[in-house]
C-alpha positions as CSV (number, residue, x, y, z in Angstrom):
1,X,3.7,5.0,-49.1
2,X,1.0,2.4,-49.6
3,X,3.8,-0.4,-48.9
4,X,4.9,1.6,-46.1
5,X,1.9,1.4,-44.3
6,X,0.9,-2.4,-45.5
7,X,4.4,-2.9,-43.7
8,X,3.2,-1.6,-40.3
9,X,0.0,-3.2,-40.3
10,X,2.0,-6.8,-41.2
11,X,4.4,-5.8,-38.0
12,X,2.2,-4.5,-35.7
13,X,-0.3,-7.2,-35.9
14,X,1.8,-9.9,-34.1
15,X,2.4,-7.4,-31.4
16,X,-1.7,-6.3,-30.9
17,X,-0.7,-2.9,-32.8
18,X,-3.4,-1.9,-35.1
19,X,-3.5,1.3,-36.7
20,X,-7.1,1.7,-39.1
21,X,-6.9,5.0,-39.1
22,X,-3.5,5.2,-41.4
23,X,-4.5,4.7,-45.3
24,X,-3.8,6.4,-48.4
25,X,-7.2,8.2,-49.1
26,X,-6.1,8.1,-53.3
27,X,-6.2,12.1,-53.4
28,X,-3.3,13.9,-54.8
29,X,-1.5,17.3,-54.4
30,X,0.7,18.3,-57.1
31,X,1.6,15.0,-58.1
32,X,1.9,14.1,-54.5
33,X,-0.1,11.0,-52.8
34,X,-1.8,12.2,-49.6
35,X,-1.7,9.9,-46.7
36,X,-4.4,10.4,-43.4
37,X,-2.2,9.8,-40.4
38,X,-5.5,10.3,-37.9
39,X,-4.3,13.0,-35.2
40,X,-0.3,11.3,-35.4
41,X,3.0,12.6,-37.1
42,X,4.9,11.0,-40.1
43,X,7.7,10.6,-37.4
44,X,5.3,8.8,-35.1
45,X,4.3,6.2,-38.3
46,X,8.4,6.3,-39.7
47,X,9.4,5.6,-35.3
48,X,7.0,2.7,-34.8
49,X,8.0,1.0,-38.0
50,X,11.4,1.2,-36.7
51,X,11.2,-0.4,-33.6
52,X,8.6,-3.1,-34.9
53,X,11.8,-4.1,-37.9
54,X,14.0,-4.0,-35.2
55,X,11.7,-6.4,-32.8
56,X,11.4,-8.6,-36.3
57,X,15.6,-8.9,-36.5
58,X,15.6,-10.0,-32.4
């Protein structure tokens, strides 16, 4: 997850798209690395890195 979003701040950046408020907070839930989104969806984070991979292949 942590490269995941270390990804989307690398891709944004050159497009003005800065998202602070993603970041693994270190806390755990069986196991399981929690991740604060701010008031956005996993889909939102999973959409935007999409389109910011494709923009990097064009």
């Amino acid at each position: 997850m942590t490269s995941l979003l270390r990804e989307l701040h690398e891709r944004g950046q050159p497009f003005g798209i800065r998202w602070g408020s993603a970041a693994v907070n270190g806390a755990t839930v069986d196991g399981r690395l929690l991740v604060d989104f701010g008031d956005t969806s996993v889909a939102t984070l999973l959409n935007l890195l999409a389109l910011l991979r494709e923009a990097g292949r064009a």
